[in-house]
Each structure stands twice: as structure tokens, then as C-alpha cells.
C-alpha positions in Angstrom: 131.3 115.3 87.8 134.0 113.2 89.2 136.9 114.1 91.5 136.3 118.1 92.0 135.3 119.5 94.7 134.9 123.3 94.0 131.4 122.9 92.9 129.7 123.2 95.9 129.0 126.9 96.3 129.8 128.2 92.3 128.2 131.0 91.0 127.0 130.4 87.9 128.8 132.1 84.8 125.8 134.4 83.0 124.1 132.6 79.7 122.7 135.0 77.0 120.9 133.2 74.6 120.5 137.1 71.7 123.4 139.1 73.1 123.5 142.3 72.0 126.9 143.8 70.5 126.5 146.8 73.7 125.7 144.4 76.3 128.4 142.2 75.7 130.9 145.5 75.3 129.7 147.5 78.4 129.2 144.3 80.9 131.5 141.4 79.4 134.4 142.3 77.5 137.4 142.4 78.9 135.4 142.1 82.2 133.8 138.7 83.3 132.8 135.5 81.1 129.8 135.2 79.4 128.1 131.8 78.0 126.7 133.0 74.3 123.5 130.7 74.5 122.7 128.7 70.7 124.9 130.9 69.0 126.6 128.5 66.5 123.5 126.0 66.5 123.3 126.5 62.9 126.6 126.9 61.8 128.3 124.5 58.9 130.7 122.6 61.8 127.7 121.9 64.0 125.6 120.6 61.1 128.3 118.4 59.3 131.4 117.6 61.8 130.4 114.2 62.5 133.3 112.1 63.8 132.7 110.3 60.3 133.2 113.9 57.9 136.0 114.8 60.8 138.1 111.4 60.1 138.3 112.4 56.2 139.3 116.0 56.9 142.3 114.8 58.9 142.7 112.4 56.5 143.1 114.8 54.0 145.3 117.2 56.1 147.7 115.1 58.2 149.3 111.5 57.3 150.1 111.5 61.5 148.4 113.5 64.3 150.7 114.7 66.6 148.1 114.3 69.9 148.8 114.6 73.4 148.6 111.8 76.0 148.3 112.3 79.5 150.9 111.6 82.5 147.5 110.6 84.7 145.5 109.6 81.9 143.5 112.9 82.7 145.0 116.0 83.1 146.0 117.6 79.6 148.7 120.4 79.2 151.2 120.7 76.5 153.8 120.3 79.3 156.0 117.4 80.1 155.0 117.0 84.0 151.7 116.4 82.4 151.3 115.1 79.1 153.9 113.3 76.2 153.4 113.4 72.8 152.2 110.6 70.6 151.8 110.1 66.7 148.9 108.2 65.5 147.2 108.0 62.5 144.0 109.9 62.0 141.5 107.1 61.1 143.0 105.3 64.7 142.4 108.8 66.0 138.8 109.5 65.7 138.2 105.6 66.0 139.5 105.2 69.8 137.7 108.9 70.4 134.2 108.1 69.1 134.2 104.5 69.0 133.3 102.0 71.6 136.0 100.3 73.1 137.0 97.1 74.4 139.6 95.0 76.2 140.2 91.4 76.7 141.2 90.0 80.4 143.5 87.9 81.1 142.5 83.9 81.2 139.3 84.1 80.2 137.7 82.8 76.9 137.4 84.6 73.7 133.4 84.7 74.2 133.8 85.7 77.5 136.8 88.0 77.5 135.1 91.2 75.8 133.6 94.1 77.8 133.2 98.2 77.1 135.9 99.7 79.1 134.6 102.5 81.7 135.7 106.0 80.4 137.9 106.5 83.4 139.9 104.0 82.4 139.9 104.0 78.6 143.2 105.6 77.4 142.3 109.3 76.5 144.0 111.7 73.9 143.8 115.3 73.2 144.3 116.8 69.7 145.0 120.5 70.0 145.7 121.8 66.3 147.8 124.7 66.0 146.1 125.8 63.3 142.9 124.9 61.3 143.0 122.7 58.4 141.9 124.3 55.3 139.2 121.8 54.8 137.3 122.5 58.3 138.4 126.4 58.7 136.0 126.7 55.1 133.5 125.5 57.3 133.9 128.0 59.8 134.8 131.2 58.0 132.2 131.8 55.9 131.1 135.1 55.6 127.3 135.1 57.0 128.9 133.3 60.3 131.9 135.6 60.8 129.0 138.2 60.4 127.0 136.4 62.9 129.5 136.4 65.7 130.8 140.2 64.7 127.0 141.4 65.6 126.9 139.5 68.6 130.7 140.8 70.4 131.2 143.9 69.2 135.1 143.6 68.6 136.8 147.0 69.6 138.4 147.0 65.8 135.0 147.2 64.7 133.9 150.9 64.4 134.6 151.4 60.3 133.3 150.2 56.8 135.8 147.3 56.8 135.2 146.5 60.2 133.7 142.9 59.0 137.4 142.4 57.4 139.1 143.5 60.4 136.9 141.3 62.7 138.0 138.3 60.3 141.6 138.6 60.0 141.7 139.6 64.3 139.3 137.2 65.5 139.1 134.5 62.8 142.7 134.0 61.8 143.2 131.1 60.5 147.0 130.8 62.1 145.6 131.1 65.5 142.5 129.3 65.8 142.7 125.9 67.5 140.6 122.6 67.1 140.1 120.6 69.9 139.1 116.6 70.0 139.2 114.5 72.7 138.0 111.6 74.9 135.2 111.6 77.6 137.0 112.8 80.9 139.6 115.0 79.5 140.7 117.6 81.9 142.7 120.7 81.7 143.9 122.0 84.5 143.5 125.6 86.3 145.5 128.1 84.2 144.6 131.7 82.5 145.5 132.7 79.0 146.7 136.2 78.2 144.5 136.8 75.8 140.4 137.0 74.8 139.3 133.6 74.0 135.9 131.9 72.6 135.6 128.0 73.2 132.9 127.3 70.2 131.5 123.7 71.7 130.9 121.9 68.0 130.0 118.4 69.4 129.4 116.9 73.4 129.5 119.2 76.5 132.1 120.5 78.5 132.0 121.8 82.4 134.3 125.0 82.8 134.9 126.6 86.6 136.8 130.0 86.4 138.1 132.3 88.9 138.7 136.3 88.6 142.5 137.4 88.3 141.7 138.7 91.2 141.9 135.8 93.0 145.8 134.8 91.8 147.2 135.0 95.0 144.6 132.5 96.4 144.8 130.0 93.3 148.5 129.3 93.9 150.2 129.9 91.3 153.7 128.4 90.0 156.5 130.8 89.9 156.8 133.4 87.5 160.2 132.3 86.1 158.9 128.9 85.6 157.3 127.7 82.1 154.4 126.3 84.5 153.4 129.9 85.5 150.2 129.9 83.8 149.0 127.2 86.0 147.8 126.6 89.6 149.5 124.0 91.9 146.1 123.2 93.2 145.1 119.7 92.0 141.5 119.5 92.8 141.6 116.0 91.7 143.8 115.0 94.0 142.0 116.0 97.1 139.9 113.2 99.2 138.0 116.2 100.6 137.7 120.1 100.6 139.2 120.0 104.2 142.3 118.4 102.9 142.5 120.9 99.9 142.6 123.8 102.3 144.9 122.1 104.6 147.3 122.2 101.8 146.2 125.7 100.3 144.4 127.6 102.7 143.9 130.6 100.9 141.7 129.5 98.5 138.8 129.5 100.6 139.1 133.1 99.7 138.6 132.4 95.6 135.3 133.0 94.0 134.4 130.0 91.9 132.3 130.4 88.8 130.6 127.6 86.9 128.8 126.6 83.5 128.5 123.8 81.2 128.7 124.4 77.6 126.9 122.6 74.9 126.5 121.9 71.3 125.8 125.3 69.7 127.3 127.1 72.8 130.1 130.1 73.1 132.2 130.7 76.4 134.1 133.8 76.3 136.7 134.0 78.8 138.7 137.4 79.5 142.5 137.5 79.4 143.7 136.2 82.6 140.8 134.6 84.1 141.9 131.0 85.8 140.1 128.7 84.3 139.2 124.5 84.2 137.9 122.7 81.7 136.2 118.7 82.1 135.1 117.0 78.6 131.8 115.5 79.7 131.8 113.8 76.5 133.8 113.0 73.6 133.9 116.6 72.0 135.1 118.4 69.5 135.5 122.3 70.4 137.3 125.2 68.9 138.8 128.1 70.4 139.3 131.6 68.9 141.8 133.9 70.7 142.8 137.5 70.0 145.4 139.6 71.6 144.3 142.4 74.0 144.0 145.4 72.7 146.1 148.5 73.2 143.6 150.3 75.6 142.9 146.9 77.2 143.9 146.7 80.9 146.1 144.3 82.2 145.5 143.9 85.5 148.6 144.7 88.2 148.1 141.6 89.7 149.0 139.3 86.3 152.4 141.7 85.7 154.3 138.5 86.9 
């Protein structure tokens, strides 16, 4: 994939195709990420969210999107040093994501003017709902599939007879869950989250490299105080070569990199405060389920910033 250079070297994040609830608790949770293999292949948004059934949800949800457009025209975060905020209409929406494009140069003929714009230079947009739609969380929370995942994870909430309740209003609230569509190329940068996430890959693939907490002090940080400290100053993208990258941050030679690339049907889950990248090889359409951290979750001394 274009324009990073922390490849070379990854180890690879584990991939579990039937993941037992006690595996994932004893080596995963809470601990190191875990690719859930197939695990939403059959589920309703897999089956029916074609860009097509996806247009007349947020038809039926929104008159405007409110989607983010990047500074660089590739690095998306909902910060203004990175991305500014554009309304659009949700028919123009899933058109510009899913849709071939074209452009028209200057002082040529009509017939000769058209060609399909490469992805790195076709205008990419993010939509990052801040809740899901009634119309597409339906498809999501149904009770066998909120089952499904529940025997698969083995939330720590989980351990009486209305565990499958609990499990639904902690991990598939619909207040907190977040759908994600965007263009071919998307990237968003190295940060951490501070709290248990699932990226549910619906439609395209996306390449995710993560680094321990561990590592913080090697990923360079931004200040505590400021509203960037989630994120890393390191710009992979920005870098001719991995000499030049350490010239400017020569302590990450010491950071572990971890790789995988997540497809249709696929589940990462992330821990709370692993650093993490994320690269749309496609035009996808993801969503992510986050959950606070429990009270007898550890928060590692290293993140008390």
C-alpha cells in the first residue's frame, strides 16, 4: 500500500476464524488485538448493505450528511489541522463513494475530455455517524447476531441470566455505535482510543498497523494538554524513506509494529489504548462498536497522561 513505510518487518495481528468465548478472555481482552475471522459473513448488513439499500437508508435518516473532508485529501481525523466539515446530500454521497468518476481537462474535446480519475486523486470523504440510523442499526441488532458475537467475546458483564441483555445495551448501544463510509485511500492516522473497540468490516478491505501502549514514548505523542493528544506526530506518509523517518523520530525504531488486513465478514478488536492506523483499500463501509473499560480493567501507567 502506498506511502507507509512501517510494513517491512510487522508482526502479523493473530486471525481466529471459531474463537472461543475463554480464549478470547484469557489471551485477548484487554490484552492484545485479535482478527475474529468470518464472523459477521452472514449477518443482515453483509448480505443487504449495498451502496444501492445504503443510499435509501440515509435517504430516509438525514436530508444532509455532515461528512468530513480531508486537509491532504487523505488523512481523516475529526480535527481542524486535518479534516473540515462538509454538507452533502446523501444520494451525491454514496454516488461520488461507489461510483466511477470522471473529470474533464482543460482544452480538449468533449469526446476526448473524459477519463476515470486515479483514486489518489479523486476527492475522498469520510462519513463517521455518531450514531446508527434506526433503519441500519435493525439490521445489526437482531437478537441471534448480538447472540453470535456475545458467544464469541465473552463480555466481562456476562456471567448472569440477563447477560444477553447486558451484552446488548454495553456493547450494542445504539448511541455509541458508529458507521463508517468512505472512499478508496482513506487514511486515519496513528492514535489509540480509550476504550474496547470492534471494527465490523461490512463491505471492501481495510489494512490496520497497531502498536502496544507500551510503546507511547516511541510513537511520539502530542502533548497531553493538547486536543491532538490521542495522536502521534509521526506522519508515515510523509517520509521519502525509513532513514528519514528516524532522522526525525529516532525512537521509534524501538516500536513493535503489528499488521492485518480486514475483510468483508471480518472483526478487529483493538484494546483501549493501543496506537493504531487504519488505510481503506477500498471503498468500505465499516462499523465500529466501542465499550468503556470496565472497573477492574487496567489502565496502563504509561496512558495516565
Amino acid at each position: 500500500m502506498e506511502g507507509i513505510l512501517i510494513l517491512k518487518g510487522c508482526l502479523e495481528v493473530p486471525c481466529i476464524e471459531n474463537i472461543d468465548p475463554q480464549t478470547f478472555r484469557r489471551k485477548f481482552y484487554n490484552q492484545q488485538p485479535v482478527v475474529l475471522k468470518k464472523s459477521v459473513e452472514n449477518w443482515k448488513p453483509c448480505e443487504l448493505w449495498t451502496p444501492t439499500y445504503l443510499k435509501v437508508a440515509l435517504q430516509e435518516a438525514f436530508d444532509c450528511l455532515d461528512v468530513l473532508e480531508a486537509v491532504d485529501n487523505k488523512q481523516f481525523i475529526d480535527n481542524a489541522d486535518f479534516a473540515s466539515r462538509r454538507n452533502i446530500s446523501p444520494g451525491a454521497f454514496i454516488d461520488h463513494v461507489f461510483e466511477k468518476e470522471e473529470v474533464f481537462i482543460s482544452g480538449e474535446t468533449a469526446e476526448n475530455q473524459k477519463k476515470d480519475v486515479d483514486f489518489r486523486d479523486k476527492k475522498k470523504f469520510y462519513l463517521r455517524t455518531m450514531s446508527m440510523p434506526d433503519v441500519l442499526y435493525r439490521d445489526i441488532a437482531t437478537p441471534d447476531q448480538i447472540e453470535s458475537l456475545k458467544s464469541k467475546i465473552y463480555h466481562p458483564t456476562d456471567l448472569q441470566a440477563d447477560s444477553v441483555d447486558k451484552f446488548a445495551k454495553t456493547v450494542f448501544r445504539q448511541d455509541t455505535m458508529q458507521l463508517w463510509v468512505g472512499t478508496r485511500g482513506n487514511v486515519t492516522p496513528l492514535h489509540y482510543d480509550r476504550n474496547h473497540g470492534l471494527l465490523v468490516q461490512i463491505l471492501g478491505d481495510k489494512q490496520v498497523v497497531l502498536f502496544s501502549h507500551e510503546h507511547t514514548s516511541s510513537l511520539y505523542p502530542f502533548p497531553s494538554y493538547s486536543e491532538k493528544s490521542h495522536l502521534s506526530r509521526i506522519n508515515f506518509r510523509n517520509m521519502e524513506n525509513e532513514a528519514e523517518l528516524l532522522a526525525s523520530f529516532p525512537k521509534f525504531c524501538r516500536a513493535e509494529p503489528y499488521r492485518c488486513v480486514i475483510h468483508t465478514g471480518d472483526i478487529l478488536y483493538t484494546p483501549p489504548f493501543w496506537w493504531h492506523d487504519v488505510t481503506s483499500q477500498d471503498n468500505c463501509i465499516s462499523v465500529t462498536l466501542p465499550w468503556d473499560l470496565e472497573p477492574s480493567d487496567e489502565i496502563p501507567p504509561c496512558m495516565l497522561r
